[in-house]
C-alpha positions as CSV (number, residue, x, y, z in Angstrom):
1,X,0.0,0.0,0.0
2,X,1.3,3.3,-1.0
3,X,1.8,6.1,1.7
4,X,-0.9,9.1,2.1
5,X,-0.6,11.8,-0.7
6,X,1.3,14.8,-0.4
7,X,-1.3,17.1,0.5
8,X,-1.9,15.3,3.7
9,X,2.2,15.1,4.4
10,X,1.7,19.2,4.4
11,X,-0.9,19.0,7.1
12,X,1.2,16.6,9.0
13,X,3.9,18.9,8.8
14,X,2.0,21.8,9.4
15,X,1.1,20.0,12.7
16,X,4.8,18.6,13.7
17,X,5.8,21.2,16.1
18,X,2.8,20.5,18.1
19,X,3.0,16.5,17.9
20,X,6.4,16.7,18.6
21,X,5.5,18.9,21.7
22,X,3.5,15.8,22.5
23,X,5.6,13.7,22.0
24,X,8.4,15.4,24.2
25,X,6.4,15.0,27.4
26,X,5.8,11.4,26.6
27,X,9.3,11.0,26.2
28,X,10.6,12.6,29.4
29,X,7.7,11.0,31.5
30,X,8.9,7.5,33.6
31,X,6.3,4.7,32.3
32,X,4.6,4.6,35.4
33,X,3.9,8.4,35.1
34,X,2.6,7.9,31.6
35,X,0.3,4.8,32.7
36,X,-0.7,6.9,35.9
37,X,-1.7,9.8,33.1
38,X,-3.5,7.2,31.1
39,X,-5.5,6.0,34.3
40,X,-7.1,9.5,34.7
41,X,-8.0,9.7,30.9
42,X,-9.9,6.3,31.7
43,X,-11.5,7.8,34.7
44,X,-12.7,10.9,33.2
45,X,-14.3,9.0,30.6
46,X,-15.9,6.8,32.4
47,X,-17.0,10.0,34.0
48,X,-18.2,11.5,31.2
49,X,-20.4,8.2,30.4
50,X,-20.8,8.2,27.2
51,X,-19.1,9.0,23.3
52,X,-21.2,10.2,20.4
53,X,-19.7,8.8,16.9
54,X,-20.7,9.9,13.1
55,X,-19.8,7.6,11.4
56,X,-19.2,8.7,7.7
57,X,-18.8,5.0,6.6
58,X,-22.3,3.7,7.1
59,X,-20.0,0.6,8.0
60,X,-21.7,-1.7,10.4
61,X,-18.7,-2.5,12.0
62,X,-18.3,0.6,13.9
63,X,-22.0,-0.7,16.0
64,X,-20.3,-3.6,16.7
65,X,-17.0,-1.5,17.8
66,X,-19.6,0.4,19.7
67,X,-21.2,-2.6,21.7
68,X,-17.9,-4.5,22.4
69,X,-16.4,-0.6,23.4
70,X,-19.4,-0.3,26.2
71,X,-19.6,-3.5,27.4
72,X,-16.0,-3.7,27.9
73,X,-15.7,0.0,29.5
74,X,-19.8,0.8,30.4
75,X,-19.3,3.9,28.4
76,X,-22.6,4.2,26.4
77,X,-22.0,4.4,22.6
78,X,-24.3,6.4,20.5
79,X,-23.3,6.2,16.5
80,X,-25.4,8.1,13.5
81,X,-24.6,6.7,10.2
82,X,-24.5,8.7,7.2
83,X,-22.6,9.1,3.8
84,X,-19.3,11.1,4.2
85,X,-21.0,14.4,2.6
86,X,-24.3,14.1,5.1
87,X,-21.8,14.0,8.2
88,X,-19.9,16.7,6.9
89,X,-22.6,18.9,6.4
90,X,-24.3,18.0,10.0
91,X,-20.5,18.8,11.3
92,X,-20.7,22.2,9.6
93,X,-24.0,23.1,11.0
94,X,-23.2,22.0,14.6
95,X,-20.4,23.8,15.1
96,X,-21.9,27.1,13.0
97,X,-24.5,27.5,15.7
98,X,-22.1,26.4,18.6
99,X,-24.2,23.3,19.7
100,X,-21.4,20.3,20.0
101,X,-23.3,17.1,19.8
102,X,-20.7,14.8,18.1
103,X,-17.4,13.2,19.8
104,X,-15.7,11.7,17.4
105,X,-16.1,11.1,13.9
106,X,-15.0,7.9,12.2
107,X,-14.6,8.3,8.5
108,X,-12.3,7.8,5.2
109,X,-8.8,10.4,5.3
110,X,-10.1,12.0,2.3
111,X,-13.4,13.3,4.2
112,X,-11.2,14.2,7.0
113,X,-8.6,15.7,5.7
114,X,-11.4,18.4,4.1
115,X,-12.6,18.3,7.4
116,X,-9.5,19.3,9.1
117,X,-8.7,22.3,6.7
118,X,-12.2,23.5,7.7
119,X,-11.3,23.6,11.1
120,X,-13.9,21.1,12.0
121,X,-11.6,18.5,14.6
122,X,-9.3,19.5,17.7
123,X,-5.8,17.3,18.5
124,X,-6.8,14.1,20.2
125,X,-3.4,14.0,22.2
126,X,-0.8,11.5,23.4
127,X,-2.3,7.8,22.6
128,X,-0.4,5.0,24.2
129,X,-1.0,2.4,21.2
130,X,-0.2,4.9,18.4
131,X,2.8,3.8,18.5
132,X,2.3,0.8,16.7
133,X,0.6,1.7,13.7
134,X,2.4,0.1,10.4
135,X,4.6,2.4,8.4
136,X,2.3,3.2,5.7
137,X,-0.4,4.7,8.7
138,X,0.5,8.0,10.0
139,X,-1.0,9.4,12.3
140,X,-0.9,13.7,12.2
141,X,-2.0,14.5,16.1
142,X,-5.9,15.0,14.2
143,X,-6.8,12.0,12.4
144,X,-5.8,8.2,13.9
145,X,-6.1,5.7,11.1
146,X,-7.7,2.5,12.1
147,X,-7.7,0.0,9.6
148,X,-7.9,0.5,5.0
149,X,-10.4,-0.8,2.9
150,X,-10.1,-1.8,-0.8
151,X,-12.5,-1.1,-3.2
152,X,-13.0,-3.9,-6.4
153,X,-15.7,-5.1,-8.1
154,X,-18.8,-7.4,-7.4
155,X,-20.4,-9.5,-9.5
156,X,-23.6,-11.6,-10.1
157,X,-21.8,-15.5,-10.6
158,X,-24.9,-17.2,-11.9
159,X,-25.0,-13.9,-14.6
160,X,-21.4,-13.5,-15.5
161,X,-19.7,-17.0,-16.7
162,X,-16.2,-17.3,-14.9
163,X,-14.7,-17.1,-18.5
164,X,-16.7,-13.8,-19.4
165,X,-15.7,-12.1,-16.7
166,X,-14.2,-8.6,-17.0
167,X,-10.3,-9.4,-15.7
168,X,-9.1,-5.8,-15.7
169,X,-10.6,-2.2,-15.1
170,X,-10.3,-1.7,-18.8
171,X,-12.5,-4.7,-19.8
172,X,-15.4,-2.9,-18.3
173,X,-15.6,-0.4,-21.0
174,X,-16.9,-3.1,-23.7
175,X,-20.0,-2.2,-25.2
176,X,-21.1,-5.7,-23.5
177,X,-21.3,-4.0,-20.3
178,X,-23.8,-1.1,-21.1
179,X,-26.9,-1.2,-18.8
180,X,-25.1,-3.4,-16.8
181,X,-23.4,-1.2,-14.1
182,X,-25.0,-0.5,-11.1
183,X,-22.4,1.9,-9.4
184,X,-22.0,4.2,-6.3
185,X,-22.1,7.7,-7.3
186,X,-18.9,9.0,-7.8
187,X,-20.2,12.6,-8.2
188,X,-20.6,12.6,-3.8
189,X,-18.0,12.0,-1.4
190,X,-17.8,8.1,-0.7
191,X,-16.6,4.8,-2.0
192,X,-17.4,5.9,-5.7
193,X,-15.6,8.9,-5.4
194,X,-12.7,7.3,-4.2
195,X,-13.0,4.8,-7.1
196,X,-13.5,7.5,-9.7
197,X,-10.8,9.8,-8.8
198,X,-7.8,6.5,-8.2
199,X,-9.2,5.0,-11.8
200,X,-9.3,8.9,-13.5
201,X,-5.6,9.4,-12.5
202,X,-4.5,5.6,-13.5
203,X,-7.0,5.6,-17.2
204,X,-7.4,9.0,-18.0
205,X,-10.8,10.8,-19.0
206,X,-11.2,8.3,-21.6
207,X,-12.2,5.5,-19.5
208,X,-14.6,6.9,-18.0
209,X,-16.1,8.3,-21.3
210,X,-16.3,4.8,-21.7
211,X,-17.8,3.6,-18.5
212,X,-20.6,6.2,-18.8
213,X,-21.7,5.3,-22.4
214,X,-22.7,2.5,-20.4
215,X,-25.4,4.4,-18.8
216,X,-24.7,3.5,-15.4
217,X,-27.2,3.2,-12.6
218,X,-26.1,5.4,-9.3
219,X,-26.7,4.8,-6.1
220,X,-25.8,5.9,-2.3
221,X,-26.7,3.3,-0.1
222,X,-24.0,0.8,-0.9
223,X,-25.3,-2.1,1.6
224,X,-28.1,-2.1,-0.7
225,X,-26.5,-2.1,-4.0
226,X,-24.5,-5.3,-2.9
227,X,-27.8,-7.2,-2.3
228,X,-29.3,-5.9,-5.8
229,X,-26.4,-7.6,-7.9
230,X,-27.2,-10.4,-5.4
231,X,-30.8,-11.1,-6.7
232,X,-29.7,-10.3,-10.4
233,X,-30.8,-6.7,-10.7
234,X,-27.7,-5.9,-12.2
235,X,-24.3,-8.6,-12.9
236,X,-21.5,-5.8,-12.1
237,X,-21.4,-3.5,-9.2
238,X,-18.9,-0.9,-8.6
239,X,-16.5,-0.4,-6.2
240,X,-17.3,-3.2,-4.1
241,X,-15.8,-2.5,-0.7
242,X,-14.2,-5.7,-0.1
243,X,-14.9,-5.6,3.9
244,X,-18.7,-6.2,2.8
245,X,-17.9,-9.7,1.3
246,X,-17.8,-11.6,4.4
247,X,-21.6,-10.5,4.9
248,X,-22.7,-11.8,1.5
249,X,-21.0,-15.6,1.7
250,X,-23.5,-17.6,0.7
251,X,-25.0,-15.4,-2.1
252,X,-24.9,-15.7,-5.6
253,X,-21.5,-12.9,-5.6
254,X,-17.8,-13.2,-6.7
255,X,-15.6,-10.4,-6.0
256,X,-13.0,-9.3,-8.6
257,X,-9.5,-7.7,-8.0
258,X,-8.6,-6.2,-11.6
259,X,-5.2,-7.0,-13.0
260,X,-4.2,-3.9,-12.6
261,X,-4.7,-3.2,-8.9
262,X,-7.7,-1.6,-6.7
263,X,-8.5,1.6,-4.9
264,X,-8.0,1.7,-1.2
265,X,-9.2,4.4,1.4
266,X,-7.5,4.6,5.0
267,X,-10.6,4.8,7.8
268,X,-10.0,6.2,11.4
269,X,-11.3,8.6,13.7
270,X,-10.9,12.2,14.8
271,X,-11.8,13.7,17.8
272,X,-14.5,16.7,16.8
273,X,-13.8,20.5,18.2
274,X,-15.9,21.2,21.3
275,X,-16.6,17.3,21.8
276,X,-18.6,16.9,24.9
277,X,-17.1,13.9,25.9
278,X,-13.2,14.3,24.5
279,X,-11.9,11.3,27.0
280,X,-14.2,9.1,26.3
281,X,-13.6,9.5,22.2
282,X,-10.0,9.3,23.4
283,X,-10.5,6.0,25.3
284,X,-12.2,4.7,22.1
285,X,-9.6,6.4,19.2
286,X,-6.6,4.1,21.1
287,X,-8.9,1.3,22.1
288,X,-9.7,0.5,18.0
289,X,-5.1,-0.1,17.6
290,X,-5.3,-3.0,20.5
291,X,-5.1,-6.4,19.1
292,X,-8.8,-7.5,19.2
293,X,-10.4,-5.1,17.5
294,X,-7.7,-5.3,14.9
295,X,-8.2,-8.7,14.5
296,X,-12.4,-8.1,14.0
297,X,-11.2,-5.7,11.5
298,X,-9.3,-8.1,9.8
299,X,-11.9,-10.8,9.8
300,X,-14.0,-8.7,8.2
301,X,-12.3,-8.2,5.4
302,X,-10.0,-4.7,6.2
303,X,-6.8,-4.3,5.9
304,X,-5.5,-3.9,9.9
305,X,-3.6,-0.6,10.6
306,X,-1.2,-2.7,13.3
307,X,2.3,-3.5,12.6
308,X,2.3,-7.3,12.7
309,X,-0.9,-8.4,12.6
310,X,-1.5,-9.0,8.2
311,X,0.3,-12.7,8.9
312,X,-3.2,-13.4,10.6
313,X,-5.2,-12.8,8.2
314,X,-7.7,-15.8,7.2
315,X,-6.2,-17.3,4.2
316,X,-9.4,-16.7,1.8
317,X,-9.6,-13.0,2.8
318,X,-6.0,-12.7,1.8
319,X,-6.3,-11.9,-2.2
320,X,-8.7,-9.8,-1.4
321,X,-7.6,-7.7,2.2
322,X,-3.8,-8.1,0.6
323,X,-5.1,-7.1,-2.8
324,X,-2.2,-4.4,-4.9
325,X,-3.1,-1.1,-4.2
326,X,-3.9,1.1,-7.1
327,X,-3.6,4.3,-5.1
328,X,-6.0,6.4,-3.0
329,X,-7.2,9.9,-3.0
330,X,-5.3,13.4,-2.8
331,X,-7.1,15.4,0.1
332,X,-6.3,18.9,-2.2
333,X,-8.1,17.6,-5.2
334,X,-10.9,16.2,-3.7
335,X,-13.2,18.6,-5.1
336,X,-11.5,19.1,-8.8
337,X,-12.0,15.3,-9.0
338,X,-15.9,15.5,-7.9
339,X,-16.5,18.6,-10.4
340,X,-15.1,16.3,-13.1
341,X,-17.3,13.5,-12.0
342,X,-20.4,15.5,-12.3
343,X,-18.9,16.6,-16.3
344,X,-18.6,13.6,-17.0
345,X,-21.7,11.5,-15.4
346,X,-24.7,13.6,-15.8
């Protein structure tokens, strides 16, 4: 997996004299100081009773993160789910009329990274498992990444033959495939933005030309979408997030990894400005790096942000969690890549 763009390197540096602040009292603090620090963080969040997530995902995975979080800490969890765009504009009218409702937000780096120039997420602070995020995660004092998800392609097995399936991005633009493609909308922040923008800056404008002579079918409510190629509605979906394949075993559904590599997005949380409950979204932000929950995301099909941990990964999520990255977004161009979209699907 390739490191985070450029852009997002500038708002890492932009932040270094404060992290490294932070990470100056960590370093002259004994370890039973920093555990003894630690301690009152759990208290006061305990105290506080309770962490209010948005989750920009819609995954389902963060309810179950939720669940395992309170029963393991009795810290009620209350999670909204909603498209990137719909938590971003709730975030933005929250904090306009100064009425904090939200903790933490748990979304894609893109999102946040728009987010974070906007002003919208305070520094979460010294986290005692940051430390062991894999090289390719970096953490910028804002945003923790959790865990990556890959997006491929889903299709319909008893309507697309093993030997007619596409084997490469680029077979998708055969005239075969018009009025096939259900897809999510690439024109709103989300999977098929991420998808658009990684397979705009690998193909060119001319695939995607291509892809929407096909007359493509949108939709935002991926869980959905998954289900519809599942009962035949459509044989190709696209980008299939690959976490969601463990949820449709069973089903008539083959996942695809093109030849040439697919789209990945790193997820994580940030702590919002004026939280309510900031220890509490603290407690959870380091909880998601220990072990378990790394190992739930990697049985459900993510690819786990701890050093270490890919080797146990069930063999037949492998391909697919292990898949060759294709790239992932640049937080600058975020918004040149959705006007395009919008040129080009209309």
């Amino acid at each position: 997996m390739v490191n985070i763009s450029a852009v997002t390197s500038r708002i890492i540096r932009a932040l270094a004299p404060a992290a490294l602040g932070l990470v100056g009292a960590i370093a002259v603090s004994t370890p039973s100081e920093a555990q003894s620090s630690w301690n009152d963080v759990i208290a006061a969040a305990k105290k506080e009773g309770k962490v209010v997530i948005y989750n920009g995902t819609n995954y389902p995975i963060v309810r179950k993160l939720g669940n395992l979080f309170h029963s393991e800490y009795g810290i009620a969890v209350d999670v909204l789910d909603g498209r990137a765009s719909e938590i971003r504009e709730r975030i933005r009218s929250e904090q306009a009329a100064g009425r904090a409702i939200g903790d933490l937000i748990y979304s894609g780096s893109t999102s946040i990274a728009l987010q974070t120039a906007e002003g919208a997420f305070q520094q979460h602070g010294p986290l005692p498992l940051a430390g062991n995020l894999a090289e390719e995660y970096t953490p910028n004092g804002t945003f923790l990444p959790s865990n990556a998800g890959n997006f491929a392609v889903l299709l319909n097995s008893n309507l697309v033959a093993e030997a007619d399936a596409p084997k490469s991005w680029g077979d998708l633009t055969d005239p075969k495939w018009s009025g096939k493609i259900l897809s999510d909308d690439p024109r709103a922040l989300g999977g098929g933005q991420v998808w658009f923008e990684v397979t705009y800056r690998n193909f060119g404008r001319a695939f995607h030309e291509k892809i929407a002579a096909h007359k493509p079918v949108f939709s935002r409510v991926w869980a959905e979408s998954n289900r519809r190629v599942a009962r035949g509605e459509f044989p190709v979906y696209l980008p299939f997030n690959v976490s969601e394949y463990q949820s449709l075993k069973g089903l008539p559904i083959r996942p695809l990894i093109p030849a040439e590599g697919v789209p990945y997005v790193q997820f994580g949380a940030a702590i919002l400005k004026d939280a309510p409950h900031p220890n509490a979204g603290r407690l959870f932000m380091n909880w998601l790096l220990d072990e378990p929950r790394q190992l739930i995301y990697v049985n459900e099909g993510f690819r786990p942000a701890l050093k270490g941990i890919a080797a146990k990964i069930p063999s037949e999520l492998r391909p697919l969690t292990l898949a060759k990255a294709l790239g992932t977004t640049e937080p600058g161009k975020t918004q040149h890549y959705l006007d395009l979209a919008k040129e080009i699907y209309k």
